[in-house]
Structures are given as structure tokens and as C-alpha cells.
PDB file of N, CA, C and O in Angstrom:
ATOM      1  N   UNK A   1      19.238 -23.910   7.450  1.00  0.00           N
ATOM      2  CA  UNK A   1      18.523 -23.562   6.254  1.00  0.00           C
ATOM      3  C   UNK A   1      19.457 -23.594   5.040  1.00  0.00           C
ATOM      4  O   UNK A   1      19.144 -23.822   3.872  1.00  0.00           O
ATOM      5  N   UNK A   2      20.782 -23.296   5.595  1.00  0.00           N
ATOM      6  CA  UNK A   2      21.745 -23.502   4.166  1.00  0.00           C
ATOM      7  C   UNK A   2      22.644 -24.341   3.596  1.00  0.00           C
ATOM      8  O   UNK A   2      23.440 -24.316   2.658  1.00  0.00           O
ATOM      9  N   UNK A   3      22.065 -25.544   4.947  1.00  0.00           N
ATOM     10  CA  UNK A   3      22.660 -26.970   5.039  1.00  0.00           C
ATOM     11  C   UNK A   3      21.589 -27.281   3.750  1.00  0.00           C
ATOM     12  O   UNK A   3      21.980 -28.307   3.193  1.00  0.00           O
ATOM     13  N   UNK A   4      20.824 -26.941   3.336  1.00  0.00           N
ATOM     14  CA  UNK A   4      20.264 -28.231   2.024  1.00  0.00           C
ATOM     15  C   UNK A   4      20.284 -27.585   0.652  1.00  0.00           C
ATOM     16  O   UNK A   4      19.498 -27.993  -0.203  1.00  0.00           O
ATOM     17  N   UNK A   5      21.344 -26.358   0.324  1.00  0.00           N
ATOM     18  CA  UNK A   5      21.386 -26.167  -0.394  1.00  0.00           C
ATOM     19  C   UNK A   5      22.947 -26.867  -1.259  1.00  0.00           C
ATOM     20  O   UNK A   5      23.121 -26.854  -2.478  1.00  0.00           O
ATOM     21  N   UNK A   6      23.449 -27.158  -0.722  1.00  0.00           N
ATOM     22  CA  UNK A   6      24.579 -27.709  -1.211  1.00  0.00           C
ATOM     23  C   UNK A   6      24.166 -29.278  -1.423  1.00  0.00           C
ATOM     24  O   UNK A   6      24.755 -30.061  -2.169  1.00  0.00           O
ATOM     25  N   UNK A   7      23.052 -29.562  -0.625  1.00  0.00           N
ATOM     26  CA  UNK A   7      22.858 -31.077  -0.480  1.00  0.00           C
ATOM     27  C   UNK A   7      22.100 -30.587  -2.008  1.00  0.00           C
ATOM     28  O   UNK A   7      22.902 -30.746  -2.928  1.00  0.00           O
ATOM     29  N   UNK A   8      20.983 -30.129  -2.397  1.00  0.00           N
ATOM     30  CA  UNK A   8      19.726 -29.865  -3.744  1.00  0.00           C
ATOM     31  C   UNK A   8      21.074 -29.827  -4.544  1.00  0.00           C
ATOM     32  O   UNK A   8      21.072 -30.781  -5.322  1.00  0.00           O
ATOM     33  N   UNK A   9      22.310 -29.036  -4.658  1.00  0.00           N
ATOM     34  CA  UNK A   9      23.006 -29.398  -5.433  1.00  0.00           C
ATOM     35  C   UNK A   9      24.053 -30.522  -6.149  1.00  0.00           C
ATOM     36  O   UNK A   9      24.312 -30.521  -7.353  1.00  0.00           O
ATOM     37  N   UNK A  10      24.515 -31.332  -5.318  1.00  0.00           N
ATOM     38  CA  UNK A  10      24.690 -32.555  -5.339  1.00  0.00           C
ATOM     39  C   UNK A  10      23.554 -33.655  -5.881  1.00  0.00           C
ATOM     40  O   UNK A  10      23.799 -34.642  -6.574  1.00  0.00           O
ATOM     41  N   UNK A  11      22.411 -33.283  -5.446  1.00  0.00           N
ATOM     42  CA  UNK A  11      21.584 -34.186  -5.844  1.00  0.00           C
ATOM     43  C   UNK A  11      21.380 -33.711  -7.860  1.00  0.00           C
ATOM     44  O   UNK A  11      21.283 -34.509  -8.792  1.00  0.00           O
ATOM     45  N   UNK A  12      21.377 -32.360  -7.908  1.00  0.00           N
ATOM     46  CA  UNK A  12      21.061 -32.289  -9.213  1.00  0.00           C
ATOM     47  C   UNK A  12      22.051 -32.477 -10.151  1.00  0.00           C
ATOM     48  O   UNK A  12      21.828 -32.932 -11.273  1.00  0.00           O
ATOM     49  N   UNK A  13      23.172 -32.137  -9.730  1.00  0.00           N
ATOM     50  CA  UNK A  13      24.435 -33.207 -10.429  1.00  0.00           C
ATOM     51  C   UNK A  13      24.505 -34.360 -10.885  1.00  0.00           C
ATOM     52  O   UNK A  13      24.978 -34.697 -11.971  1.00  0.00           O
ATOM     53  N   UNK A  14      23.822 -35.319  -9.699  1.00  0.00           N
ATOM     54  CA  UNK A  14      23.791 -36.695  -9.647  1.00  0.00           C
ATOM     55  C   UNK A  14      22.573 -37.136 -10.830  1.00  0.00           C
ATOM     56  O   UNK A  14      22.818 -38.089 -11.569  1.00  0.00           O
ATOM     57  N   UNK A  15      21.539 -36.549 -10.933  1.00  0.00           N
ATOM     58  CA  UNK A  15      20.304 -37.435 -11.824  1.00  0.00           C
ATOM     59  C   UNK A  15      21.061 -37.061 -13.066  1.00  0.00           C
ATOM     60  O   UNK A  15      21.661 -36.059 -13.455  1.00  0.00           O
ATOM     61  N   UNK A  16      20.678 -38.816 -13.754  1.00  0.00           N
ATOM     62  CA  UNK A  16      21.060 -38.918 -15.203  1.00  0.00           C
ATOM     63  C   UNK A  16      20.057 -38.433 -16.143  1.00  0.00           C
ATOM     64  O   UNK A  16      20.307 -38.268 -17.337  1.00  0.00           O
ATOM     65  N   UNK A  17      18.517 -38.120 -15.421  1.00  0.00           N
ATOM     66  CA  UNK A  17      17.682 -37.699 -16.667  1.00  0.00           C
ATOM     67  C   UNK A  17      17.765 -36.463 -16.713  1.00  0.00           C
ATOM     68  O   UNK A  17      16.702 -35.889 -16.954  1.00  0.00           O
ATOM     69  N   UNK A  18      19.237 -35.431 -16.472  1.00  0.00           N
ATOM     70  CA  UNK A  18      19.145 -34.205 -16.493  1.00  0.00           C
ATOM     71  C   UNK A  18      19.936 -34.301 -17.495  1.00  0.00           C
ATOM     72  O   UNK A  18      19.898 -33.245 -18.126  1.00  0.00           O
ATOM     73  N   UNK A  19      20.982 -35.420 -18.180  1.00  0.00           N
ATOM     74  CA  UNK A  19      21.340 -35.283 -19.375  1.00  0.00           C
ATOM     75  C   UNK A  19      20.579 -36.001 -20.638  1.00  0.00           C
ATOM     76  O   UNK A  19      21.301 -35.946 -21.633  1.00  0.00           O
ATOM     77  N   UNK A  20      19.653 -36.488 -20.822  1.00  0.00           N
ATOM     78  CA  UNK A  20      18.477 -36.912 -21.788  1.00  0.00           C
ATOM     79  C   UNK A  20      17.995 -35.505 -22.020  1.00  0.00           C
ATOM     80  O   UNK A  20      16.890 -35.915 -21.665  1.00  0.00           O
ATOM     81  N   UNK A  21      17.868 -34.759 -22.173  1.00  0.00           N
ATOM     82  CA  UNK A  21      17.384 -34.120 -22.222  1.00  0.00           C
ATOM     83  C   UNK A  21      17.784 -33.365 -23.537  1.00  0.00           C
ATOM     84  O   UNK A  21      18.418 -32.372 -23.177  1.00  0.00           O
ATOM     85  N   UNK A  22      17.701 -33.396 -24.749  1.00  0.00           N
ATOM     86  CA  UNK A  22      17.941 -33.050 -25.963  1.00  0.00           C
ATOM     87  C   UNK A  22      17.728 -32.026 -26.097  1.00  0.00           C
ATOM     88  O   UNK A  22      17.042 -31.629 -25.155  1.00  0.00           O
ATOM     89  N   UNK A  23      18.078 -30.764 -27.271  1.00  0.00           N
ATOM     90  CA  UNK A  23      18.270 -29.801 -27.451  1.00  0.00           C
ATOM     91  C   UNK A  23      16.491 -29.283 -27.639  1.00  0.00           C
ATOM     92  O   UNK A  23      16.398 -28.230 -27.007  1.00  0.00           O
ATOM     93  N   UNK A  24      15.330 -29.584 -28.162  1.00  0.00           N
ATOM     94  CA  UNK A  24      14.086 -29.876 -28.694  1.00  0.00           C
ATOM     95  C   UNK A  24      13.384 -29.555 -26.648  1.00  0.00           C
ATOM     96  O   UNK A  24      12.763 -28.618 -26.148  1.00  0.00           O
ATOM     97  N   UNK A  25      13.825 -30.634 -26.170  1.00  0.00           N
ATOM     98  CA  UNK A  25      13.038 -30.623 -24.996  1.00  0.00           C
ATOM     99  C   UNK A  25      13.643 -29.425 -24.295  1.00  0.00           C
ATOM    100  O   UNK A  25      12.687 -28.739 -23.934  1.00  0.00           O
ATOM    101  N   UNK A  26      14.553 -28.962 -24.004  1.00  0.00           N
ATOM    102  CA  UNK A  26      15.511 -27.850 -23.032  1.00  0.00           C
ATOM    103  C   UNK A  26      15.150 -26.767 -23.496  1.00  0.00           C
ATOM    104  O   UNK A  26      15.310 -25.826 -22.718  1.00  0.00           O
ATOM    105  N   UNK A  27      14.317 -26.298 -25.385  1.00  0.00           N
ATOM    106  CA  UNK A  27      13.863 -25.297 -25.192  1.00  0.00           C
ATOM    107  C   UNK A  27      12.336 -25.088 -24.720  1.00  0.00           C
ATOM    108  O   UNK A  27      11.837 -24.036 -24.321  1.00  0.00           O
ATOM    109  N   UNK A  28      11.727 -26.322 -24.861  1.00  0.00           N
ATOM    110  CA  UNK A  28      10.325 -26.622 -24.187  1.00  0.00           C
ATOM    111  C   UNK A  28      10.676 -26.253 -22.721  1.00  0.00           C
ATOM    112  O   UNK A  28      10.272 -25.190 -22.251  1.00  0.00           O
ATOM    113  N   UNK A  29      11.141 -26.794 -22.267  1.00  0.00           N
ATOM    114  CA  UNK A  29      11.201 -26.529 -20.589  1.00  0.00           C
ATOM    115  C   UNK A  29      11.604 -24.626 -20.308  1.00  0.00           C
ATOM    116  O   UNK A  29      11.115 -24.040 -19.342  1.00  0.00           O
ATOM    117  N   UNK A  30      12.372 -24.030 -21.143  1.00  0.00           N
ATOM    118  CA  UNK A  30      13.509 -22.911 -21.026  1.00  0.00           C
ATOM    119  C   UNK A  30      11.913 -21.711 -21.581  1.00  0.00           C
ATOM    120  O   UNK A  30      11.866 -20.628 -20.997  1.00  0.00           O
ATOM    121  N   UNK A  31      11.300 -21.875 -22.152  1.00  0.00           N
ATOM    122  CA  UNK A  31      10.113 -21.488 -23.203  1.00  0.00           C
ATOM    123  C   UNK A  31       8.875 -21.513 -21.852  1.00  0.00           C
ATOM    124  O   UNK A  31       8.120 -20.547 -21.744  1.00  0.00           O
ATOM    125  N   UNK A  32       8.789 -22.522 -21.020  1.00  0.00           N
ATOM    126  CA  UNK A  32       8.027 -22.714 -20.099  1.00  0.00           C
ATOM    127  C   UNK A  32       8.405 -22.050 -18.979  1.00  0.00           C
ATOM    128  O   UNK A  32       7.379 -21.966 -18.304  1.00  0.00           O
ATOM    129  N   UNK A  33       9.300 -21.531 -18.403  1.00  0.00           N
ATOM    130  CA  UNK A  33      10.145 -20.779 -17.538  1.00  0.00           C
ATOM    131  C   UNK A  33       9.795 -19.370 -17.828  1.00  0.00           C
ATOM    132  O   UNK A  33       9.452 -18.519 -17.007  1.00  0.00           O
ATOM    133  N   UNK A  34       9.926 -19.240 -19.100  1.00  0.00           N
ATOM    134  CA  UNK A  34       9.885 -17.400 -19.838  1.00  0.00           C
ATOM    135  C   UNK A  34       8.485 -17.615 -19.522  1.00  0.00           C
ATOM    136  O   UNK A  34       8.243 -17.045 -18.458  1.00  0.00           O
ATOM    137  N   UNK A  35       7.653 -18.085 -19.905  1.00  0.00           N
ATOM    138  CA  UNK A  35       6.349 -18.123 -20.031  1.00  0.00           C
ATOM    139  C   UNK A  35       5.879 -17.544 -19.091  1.00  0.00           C
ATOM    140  O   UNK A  35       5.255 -16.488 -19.202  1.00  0.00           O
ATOM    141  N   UNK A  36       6.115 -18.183 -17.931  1.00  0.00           N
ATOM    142  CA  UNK A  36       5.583 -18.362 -16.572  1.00  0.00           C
ATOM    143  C   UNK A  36       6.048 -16.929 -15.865  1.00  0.00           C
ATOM    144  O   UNK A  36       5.269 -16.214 -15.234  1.00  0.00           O
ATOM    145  N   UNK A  37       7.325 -16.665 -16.063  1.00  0.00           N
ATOM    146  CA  UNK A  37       8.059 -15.111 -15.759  1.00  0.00           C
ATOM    147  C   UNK A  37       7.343 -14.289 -15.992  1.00  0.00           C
ATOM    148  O   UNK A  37       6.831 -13.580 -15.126  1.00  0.00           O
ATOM    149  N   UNK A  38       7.078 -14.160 -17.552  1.00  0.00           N
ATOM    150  CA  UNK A  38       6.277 -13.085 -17.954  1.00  0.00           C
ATOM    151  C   UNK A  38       4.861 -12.705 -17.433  1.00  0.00           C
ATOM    152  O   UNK A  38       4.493 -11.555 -17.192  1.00  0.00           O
ATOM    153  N   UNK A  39       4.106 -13.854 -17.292  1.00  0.00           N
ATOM    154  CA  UNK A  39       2.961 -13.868 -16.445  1.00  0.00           C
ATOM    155  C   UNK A  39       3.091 -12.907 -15.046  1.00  0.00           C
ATOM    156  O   UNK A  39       2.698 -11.798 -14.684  1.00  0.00           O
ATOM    157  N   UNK A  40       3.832 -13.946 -14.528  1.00  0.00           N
ATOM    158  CA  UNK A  40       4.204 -12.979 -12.823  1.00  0.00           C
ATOM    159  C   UNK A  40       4.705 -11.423 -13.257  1.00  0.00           C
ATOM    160  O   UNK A  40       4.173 -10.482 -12.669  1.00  0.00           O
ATOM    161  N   UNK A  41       5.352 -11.254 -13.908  1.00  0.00           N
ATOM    162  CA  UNK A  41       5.871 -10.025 -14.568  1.00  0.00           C
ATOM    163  C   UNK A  41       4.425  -9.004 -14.541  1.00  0.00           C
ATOM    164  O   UNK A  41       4.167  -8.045 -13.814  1.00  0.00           O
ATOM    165  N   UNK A  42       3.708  -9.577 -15.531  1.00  0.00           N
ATOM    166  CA  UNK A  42       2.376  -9.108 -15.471  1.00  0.00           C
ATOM    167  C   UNK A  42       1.372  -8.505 -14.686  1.00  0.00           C
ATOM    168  O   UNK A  42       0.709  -7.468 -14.694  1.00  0.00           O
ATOM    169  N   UNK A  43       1.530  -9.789 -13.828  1.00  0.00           N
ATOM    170  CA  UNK A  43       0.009  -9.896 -12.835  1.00  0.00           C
ATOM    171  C   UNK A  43       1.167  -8.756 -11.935  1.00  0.00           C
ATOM    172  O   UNK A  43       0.675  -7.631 -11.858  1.00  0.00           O
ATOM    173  N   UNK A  44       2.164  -8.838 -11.463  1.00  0.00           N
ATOM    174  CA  UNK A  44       2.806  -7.329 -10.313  1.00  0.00           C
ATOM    175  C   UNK A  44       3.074  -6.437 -11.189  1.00  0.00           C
ATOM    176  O   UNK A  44       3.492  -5.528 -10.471  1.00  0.00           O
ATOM    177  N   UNK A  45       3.141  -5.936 -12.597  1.00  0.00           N
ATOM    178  CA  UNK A  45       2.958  -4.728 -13.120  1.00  0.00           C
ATOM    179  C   UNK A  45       1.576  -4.193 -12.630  1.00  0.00           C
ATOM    180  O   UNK A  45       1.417  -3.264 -11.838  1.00  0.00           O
ATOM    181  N   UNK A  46       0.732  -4.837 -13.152  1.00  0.00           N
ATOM    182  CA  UNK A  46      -0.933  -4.886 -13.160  1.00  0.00           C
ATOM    183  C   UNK A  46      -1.518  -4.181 -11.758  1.00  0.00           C
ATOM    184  O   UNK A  46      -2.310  -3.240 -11.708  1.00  0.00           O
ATOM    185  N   UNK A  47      -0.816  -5.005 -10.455  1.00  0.00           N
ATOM    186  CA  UNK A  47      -1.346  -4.339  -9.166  1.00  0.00           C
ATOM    187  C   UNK A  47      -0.678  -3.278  -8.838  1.00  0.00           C
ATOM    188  O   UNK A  47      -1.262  -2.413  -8.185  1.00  0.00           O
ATOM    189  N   UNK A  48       0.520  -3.120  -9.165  1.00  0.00           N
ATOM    190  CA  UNK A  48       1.714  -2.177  -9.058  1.00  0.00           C
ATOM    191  C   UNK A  48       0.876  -0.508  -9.377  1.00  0.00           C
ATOM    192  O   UNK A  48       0.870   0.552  -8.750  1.00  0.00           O
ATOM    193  N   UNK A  49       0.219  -0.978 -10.694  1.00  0.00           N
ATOM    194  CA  UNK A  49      -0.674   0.275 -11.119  1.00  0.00           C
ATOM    195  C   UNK A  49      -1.941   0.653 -10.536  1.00  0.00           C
ATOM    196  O   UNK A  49      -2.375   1.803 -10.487  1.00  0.00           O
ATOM    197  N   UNK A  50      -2.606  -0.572 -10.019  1.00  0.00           N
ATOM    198  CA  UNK A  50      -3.973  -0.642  -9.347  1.00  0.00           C
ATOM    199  C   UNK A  50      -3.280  -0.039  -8.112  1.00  0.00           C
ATOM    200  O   UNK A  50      -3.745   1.060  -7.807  1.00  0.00           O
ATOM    201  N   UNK A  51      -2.537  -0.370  -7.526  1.00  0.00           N
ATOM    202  CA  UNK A  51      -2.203   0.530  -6.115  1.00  0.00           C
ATOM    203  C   UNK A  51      -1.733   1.582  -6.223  1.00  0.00           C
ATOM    204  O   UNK A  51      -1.985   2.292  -5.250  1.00  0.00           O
ATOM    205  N   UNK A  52      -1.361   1.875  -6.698  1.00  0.00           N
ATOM    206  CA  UNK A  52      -0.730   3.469  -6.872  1.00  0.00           C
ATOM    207  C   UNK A  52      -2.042   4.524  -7.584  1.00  0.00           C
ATOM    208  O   UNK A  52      -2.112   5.738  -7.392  1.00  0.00           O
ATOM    209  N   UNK A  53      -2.892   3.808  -8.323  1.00  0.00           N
ATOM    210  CA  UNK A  53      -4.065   4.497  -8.885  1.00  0.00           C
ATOM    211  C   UNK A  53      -4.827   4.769  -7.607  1.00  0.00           C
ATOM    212  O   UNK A  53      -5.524   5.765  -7.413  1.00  0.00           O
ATOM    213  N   UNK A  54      -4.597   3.665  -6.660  1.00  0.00           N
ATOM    214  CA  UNK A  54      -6.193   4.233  -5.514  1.00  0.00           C
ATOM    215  C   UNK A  54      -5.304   5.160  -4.645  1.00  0.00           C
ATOM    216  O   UNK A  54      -5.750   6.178  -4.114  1.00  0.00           O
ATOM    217  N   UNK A  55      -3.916   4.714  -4.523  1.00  0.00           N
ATOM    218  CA  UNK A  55      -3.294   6.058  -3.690  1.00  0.00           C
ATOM    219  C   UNK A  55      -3.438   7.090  -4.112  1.00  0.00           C
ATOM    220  O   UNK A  55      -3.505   7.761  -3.082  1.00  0.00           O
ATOM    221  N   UNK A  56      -3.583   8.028  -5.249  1.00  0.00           N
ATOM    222  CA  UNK A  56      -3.414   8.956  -5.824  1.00  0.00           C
ATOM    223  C   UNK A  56      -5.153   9.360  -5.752  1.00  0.00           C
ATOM    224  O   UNK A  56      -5.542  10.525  -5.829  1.00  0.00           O
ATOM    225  N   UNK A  57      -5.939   8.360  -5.618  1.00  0.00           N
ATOM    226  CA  UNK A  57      -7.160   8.896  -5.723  1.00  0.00           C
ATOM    227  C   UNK A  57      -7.483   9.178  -4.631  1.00  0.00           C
ATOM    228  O   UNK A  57      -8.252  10.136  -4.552  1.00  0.00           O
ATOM    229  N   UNK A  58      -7.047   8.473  -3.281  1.00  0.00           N
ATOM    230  CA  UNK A  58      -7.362   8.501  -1.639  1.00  0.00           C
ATOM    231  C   UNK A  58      -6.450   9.552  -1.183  1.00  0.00           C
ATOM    232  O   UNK A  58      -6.521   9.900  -0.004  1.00  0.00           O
ATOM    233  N   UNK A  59      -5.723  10.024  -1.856  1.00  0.00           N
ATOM    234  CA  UNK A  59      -4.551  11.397  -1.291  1.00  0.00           C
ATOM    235  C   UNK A  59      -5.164  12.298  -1.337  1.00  0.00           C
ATOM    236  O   UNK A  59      -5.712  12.469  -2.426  1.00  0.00           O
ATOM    237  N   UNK A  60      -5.475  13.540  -0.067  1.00  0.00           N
ATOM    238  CA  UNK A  60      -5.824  14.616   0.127  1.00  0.00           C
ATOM    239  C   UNK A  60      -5.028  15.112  -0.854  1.00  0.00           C
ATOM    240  O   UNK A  60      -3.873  14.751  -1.080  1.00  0.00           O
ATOM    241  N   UNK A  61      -5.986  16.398  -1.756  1.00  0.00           N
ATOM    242  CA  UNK A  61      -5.860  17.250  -2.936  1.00  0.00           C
ATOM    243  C   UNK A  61      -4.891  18.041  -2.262  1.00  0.00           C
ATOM    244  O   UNK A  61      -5.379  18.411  -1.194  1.00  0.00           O
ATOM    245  N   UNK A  62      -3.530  18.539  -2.441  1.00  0.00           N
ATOM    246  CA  UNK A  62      -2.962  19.625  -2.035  1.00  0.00           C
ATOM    247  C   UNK A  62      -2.986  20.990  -3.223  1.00  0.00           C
ATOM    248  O   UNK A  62      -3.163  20.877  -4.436  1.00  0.00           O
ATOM    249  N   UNK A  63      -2.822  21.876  -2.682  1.00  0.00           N
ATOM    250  CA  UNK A  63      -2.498  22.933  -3.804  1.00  0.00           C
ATOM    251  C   UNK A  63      -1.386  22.263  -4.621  1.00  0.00           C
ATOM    252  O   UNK A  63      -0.884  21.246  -4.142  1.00  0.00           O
ATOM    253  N   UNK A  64      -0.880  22.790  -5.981  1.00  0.00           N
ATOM    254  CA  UNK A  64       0.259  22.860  -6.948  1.00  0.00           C
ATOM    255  C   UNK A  64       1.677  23.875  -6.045  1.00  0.00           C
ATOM    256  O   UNK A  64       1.904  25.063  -5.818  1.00  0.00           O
ATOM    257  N   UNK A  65       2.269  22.696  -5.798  1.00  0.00           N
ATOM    258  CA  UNK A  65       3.574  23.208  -5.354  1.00  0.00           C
ATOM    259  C   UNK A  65       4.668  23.176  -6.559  1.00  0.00           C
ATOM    260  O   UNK A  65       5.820  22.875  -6.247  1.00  0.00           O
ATOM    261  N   UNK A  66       4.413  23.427  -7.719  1.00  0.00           N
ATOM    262  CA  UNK A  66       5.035  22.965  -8.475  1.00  0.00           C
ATOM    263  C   UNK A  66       6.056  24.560  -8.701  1.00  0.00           C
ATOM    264  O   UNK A  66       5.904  25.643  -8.136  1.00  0.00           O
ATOM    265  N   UNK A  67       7.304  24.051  -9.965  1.00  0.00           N
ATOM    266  CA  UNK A  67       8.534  24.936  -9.745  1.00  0.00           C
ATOM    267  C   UNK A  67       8.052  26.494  -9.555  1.00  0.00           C
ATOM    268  O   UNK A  67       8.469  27.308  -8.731  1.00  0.00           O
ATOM    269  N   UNK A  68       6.949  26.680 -10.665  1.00  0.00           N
ATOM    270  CA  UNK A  68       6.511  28.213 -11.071  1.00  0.00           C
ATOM    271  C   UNK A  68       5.093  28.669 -10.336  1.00  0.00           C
ATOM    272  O   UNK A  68       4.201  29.350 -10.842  1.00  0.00           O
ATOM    273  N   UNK A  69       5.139  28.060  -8.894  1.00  0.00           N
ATOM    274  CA  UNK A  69       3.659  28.572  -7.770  1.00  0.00           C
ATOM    275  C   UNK A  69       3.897  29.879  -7.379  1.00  0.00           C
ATOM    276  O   UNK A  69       2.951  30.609  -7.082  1.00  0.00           O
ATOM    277  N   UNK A  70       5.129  30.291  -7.339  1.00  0.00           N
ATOM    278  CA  UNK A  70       4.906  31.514  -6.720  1.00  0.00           C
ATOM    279  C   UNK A  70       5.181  32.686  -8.296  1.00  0.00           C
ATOM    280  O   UNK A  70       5.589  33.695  -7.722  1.00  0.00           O
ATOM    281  N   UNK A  71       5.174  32.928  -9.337  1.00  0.00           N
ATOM    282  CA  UNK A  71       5.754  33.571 -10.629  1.00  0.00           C
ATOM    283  C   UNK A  71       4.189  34.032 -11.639  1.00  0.00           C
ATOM    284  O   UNK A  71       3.315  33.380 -12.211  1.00  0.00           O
ATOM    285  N   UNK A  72       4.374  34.960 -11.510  1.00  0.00           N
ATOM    286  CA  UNK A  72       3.112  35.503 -12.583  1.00  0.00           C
ATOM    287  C   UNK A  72       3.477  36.296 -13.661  1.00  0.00           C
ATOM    288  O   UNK A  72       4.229  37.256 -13.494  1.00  0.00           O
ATOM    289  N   UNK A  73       2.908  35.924 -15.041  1.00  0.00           N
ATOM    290  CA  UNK A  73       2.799  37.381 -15.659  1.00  0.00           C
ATOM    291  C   UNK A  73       2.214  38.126 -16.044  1.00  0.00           C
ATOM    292  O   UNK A  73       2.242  38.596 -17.181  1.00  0.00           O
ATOM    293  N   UNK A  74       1.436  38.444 -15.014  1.00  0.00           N
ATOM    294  CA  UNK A  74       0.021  39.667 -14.936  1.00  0.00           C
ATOM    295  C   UNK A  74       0.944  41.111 -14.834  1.00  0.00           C
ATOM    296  O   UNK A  74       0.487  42.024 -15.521  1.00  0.00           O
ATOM    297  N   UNK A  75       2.014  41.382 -14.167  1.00  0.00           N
ATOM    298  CA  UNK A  75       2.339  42.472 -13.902  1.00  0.00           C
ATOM    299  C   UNK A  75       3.732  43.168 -15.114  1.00  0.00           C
ATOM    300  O   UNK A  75       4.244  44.287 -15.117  1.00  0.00           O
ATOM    301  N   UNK A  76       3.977  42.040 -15.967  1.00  0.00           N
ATOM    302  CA  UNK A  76       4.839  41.697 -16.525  1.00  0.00           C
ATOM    303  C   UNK A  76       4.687  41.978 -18.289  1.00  0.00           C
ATOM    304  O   UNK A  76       3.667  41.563 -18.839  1.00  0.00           O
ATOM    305  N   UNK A  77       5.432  42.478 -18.862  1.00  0.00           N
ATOM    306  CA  UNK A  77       5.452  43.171 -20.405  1.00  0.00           C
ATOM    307  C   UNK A  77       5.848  41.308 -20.666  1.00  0.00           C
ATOM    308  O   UNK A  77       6.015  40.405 -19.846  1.00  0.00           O
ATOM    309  N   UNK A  78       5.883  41.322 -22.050  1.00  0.00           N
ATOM    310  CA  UNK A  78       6.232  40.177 -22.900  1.00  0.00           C
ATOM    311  C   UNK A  78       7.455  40.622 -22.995  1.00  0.00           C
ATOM    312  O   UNK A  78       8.359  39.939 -22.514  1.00  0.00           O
ATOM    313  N   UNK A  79       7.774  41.986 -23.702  1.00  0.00           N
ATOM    314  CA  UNK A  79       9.154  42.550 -24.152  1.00  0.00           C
ATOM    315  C   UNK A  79       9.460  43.756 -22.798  1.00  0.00           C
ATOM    316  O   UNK A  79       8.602  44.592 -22.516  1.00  0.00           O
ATOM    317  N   UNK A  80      10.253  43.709 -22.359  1.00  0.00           N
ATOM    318  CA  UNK A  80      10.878  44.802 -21.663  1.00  0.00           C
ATOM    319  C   UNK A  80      12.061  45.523 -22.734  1.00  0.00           C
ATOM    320  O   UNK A  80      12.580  44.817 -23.599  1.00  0.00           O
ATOM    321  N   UNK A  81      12.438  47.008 -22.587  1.00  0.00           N
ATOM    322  CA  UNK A  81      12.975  47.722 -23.060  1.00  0.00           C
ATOM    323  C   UNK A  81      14.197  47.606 -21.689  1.00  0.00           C
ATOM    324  O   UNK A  81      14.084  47.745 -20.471  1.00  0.00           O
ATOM    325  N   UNK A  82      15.808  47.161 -22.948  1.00  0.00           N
ATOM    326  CA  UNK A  82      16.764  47.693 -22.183  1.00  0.00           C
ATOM    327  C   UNK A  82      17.039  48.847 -22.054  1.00  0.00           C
ATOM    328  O   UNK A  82      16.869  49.624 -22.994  1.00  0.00           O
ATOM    329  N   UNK A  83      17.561  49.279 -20.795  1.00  0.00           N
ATOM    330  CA  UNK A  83      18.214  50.340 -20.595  1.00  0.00           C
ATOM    331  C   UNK A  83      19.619  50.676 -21.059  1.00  0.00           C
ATOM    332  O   UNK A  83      20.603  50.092 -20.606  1.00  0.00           O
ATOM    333  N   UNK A  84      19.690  51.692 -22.032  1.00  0.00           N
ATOM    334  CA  UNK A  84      20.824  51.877 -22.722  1.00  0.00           C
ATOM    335  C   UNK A  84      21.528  52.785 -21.964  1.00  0.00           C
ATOM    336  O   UNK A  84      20.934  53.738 -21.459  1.00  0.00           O
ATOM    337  N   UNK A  85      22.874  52.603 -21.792  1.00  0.00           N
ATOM    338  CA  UNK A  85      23.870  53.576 -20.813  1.00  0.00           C
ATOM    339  C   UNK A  85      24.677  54.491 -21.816  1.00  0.00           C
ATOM    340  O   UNK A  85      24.850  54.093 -22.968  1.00  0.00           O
ATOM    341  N   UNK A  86      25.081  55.484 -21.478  1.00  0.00           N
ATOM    342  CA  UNK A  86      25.021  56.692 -22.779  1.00  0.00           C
ATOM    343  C   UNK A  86      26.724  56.256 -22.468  1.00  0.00           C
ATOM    344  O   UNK A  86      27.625  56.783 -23.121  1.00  0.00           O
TER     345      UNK A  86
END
């Protein structure tokens, strides 16, 4: 399998219409590359969110385990008075 990668390189060395290729056309081709990236970029952002949206919707509801589940301040002053030591 990694016998034809050295061969694809040799070969792309070798073609002369890889130097015709003027400054005008190389950003056409380079412009067509981004293009095409960004797309794919896209379309797997796009499902990336669609799947994670139905996971979150198909996940059994758990309670809030979050930092402050166990902390109330029902029993609790806003201001507490220090204790002053004589």
C-alpha cells in the first residue's frame, strides 16, 4: 500500500503541465480546494450538532448533579454576626 506512494510522487514531479500553470490559474485551483474544505467543514459541523441534539434528547433525564445539589439557603441568614472575643 506504500509502494505507490513514492511511485504518485515521482510521477507528479515528472508532468510538465504542473509547471504551466500561472499564477491566475494556481489561485483558481488553491480557491477550489478552500471551497470544497469549507463545505465538508460544514456538512460534519452540521451532523456533529444533529447528533449530539438527539443524544441529549434520547438521554434519560437525571436529577442536577451539579456543584451546589447538596447547599441551601433556607436555614441560612444573608448576614451572620461575628463572634467577637473579649
Amino acid at each position: 500500500m506504500r509502494a505507490w506512494l513514492p511511485l504518485a510522487a515521482a510521477l507528479l514531479l515528472q508532468v510538465p503541465a504542473a509547471e504551466a500553470l500561472a499564477e491566475p490559474e494556481l489561485c483558481y485551483v488553491l480557491d477550489g480546494i478552500l471551497f470544497l474544505y469549507g463545505i465538508v467543514l460544514t456538512i460534519l459541523y452540521c451532523h456533529l450538532k444533529i447528533v449530539t441534539r438527539r443524544a441529549v434528547q434520547e438521554a434519560p433525564k437525571k436529577p442536577d448533579e451539579g456543584i451546589y445539589t447538596g447547599l441551601s439557603s433556607e436555614h441560612q441568614e444573608t448576614y451572620e454576626m461575628l463572634q467577637h472575643k473579649p
